[in-house]
C-alpha positions in Angstrom: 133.4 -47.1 122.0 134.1 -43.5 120.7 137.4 -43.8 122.2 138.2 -47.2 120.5 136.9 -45.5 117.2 139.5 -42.4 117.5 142.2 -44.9 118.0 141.6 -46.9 115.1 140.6 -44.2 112.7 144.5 -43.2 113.5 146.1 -45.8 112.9 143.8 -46.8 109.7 142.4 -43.3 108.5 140.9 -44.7 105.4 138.8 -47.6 106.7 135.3 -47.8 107.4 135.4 -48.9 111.1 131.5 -48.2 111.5 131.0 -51.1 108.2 133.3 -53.1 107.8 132.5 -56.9 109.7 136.2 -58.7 108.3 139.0 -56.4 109.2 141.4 -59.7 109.4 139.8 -62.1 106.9 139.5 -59.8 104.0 143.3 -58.2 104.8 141.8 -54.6 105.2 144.1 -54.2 108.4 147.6 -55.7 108.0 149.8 -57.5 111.1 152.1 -54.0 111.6 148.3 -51.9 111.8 147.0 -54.7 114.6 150.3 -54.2 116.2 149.5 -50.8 116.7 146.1 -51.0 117.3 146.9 -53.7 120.7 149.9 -51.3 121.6 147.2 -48.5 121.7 144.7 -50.5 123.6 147.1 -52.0 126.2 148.2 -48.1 126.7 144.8 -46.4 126.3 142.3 -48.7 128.1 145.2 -50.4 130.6 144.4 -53.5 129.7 147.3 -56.4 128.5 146.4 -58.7 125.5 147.3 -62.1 126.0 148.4 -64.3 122.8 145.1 -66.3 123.4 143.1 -62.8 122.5 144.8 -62.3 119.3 142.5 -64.1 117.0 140.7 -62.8 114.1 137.7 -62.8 115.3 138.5 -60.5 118.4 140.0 -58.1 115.4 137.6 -58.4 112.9 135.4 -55.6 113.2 135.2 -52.6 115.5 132.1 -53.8 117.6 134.4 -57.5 118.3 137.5 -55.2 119.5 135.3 -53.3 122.0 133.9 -56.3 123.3 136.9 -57.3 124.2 138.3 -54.0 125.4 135.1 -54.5 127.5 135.8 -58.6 128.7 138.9 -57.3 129.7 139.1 -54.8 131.2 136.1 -56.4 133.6 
């Protein structure tokens, strides 16, 4: 998880990653910063997000995003 946390405090320095439960649904992170973050992931973790992963509710929060890190790279 710290890993996930150094990534995304990159790519969005001034969010509150630790907080913040609606990344998506409250527009905090925009399409071009989720683009980065699943480039990251796919690179960092070696896992490949399919189009059926990139939902909301996979983005919406730090905890969903390593859960899913997590699912897949099981």
């Amino acid at each position: 998880m710290e890993e996930l946390m150094e990534i995304l405090e990159d790519i969005c320095p001034d969010v509150d990653f630790e907080q913040e439960e609606a990344l998506v649904d409250d527009r905090i992170i925009s399409s071009f910063e989720i683009l980065s973050i699943i480039s990251e992931l796919n690179a960092h973790f070696g896992i490949t997000l399919t189009p059926a992963e990139i939902i909301p509710d996979n983005f919406n929060s730090a905890k969903a995003l390593w859960a899913m890190v997590c699912r897949l790279k099981a």
